[in-house]
C-alpha positions in Angstrom: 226.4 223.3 32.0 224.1 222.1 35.5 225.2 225.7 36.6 223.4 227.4 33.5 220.8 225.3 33.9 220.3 226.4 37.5 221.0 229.9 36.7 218.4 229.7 34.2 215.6 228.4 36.8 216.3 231.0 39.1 216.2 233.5 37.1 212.5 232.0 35.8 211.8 231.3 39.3 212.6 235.5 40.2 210.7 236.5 37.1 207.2 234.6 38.0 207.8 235.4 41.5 208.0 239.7 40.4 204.8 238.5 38.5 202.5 237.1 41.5 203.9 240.1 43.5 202.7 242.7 40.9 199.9 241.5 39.9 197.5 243.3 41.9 198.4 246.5 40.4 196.9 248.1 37.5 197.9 246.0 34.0 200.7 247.8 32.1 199.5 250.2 29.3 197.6 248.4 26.9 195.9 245.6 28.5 192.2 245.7 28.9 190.1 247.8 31.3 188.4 245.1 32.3 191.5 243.7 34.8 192.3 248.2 35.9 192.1 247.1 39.7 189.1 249.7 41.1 190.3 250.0 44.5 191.9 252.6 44.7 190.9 256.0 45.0 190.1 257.9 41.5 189.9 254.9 39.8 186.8 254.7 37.2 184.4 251.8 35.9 185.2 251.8 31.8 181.1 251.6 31.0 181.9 250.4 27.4 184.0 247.8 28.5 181.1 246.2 30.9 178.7 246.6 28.1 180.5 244.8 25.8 181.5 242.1 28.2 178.1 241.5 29.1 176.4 242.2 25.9 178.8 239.5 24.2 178.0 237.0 27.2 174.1 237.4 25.9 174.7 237.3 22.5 177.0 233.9 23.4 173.9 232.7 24.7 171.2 233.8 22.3 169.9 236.6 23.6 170.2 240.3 22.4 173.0 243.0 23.8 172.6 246.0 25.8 172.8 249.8 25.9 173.9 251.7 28.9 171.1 253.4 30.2 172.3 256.7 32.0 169.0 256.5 34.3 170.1 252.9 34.9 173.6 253.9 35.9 172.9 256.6 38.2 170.2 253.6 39.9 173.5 251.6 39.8 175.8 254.0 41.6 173.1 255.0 44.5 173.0 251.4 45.2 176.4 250.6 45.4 177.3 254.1 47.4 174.8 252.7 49.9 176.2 249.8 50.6 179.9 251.1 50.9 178.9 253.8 53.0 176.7 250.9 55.7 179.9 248.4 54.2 177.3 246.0 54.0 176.4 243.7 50.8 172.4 244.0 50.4 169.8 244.4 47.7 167.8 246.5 50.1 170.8 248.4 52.1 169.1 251.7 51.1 165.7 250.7 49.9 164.2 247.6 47.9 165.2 246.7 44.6 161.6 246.9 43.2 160.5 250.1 44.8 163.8 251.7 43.6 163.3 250.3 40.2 159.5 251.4 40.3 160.1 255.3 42.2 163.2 255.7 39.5 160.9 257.0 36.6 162.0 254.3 34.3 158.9 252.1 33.4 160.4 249.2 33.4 158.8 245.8 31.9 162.0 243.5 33.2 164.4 244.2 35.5 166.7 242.5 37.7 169.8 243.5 39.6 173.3 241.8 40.8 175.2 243.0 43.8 178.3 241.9 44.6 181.2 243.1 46.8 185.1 242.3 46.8 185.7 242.1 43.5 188.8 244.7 42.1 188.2 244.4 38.4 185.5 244.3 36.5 186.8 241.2 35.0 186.9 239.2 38.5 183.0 240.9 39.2 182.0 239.6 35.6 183.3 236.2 36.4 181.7 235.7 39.9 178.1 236.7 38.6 178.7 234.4 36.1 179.7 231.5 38.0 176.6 232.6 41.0 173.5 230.6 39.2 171.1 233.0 40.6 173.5 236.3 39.6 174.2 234.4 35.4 170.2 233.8 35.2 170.3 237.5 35.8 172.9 238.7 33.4 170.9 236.2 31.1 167.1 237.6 31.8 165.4 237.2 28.4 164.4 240.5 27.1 166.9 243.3 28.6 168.0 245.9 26.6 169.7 248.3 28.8 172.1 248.2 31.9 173.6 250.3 34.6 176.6 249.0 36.5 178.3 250.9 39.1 181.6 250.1 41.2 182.4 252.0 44.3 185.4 252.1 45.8 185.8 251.6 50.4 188.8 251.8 51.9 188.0 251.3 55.4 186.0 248.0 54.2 187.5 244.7 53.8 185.5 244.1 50.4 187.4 247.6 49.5 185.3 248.1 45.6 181.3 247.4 46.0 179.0 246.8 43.0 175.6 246.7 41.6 174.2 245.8 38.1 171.1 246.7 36.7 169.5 244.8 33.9 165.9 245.8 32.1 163.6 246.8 29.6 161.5 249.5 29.2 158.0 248.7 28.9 157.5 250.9 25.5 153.4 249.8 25.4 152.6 251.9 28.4 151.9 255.0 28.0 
């Protein structure tokens, strides 16, 4: 009987072991986009996915949701192409926030961006700006209504996936 036993926790201990070592791959068929692993090349940002995520974390905390803004996006993307091509982590790695924001054509009456770096998944991106105070009051800005998020994938950096995150409203009384 100890020899089943034994048997038994090996075989447990094999099986979480196969777990830890697979588990930076992609998730099996059917598991949410949120944990597809971004670093790799060809690998794509599920948009619907982040807007959900994030509008649900607003609406968790009394505020509205948001769209995705295509303008906002394409903000998003330059940003985080910048930094992976300079492989450095800055708001201003191309140009400043505010005078990309204000030279972008979108007339913007909030808006606020996150950057991060290192994150695979949008999940583990999500959860970081979340637990940053300065990033969640961000994600939390009262009044948004759109969004762009971008994820760009470096292999010759050690952060290897780079991102940026656009949050705003459009400031529908000018004209």
């Amino acid at each position: 009987m100890r020899l089943f036993v034994r048997l038994i926790a090996v075989g447990l201990l094999a099986a979480v072991l196969a777990g830890c070592l697979l588990s930076d791959r992609d998730p099996p068929a059917g598991e949410p986009s949120f944990y597809r692993s971004l670093a790799t090349h060809g690998a794509e940002l599920d948009l619907a996915a982040a807007q959900s995520m994030i509008s649900g974390y607003r609406r968790n905390n009394g505020l509205g949701p948001v769209t995705i803004d295509p303008l906002l996006v394409r903000l998003a993307q330059d940003q985080a192409k910048v930094m992976a091509e300079r492989d450095k982590l800055d708001h201003s790695a191309g140009r400043p926030f505010q005078e990309r924001i204000r030279t972008s054509g979108f007339d913007a009456k909030v808006a606020v961006e996150n950057v991060s770096a290192g994150y695979h998944t949008l999940a583990e991106a999500f959860s970081g700006w979340r637990d940053s105070p300065p990033h969640r009051a961000n994600m939390l800005v009262n009044g948004a209504t759109r969004m762009g998020i971008a994820a760009v994938y470096a292999p010759g950096s050690k952060f290897k996936v780079f991102w940026a995150l656009i949050l705003a409203a459009p400031d529908e009384k000018r004209t």
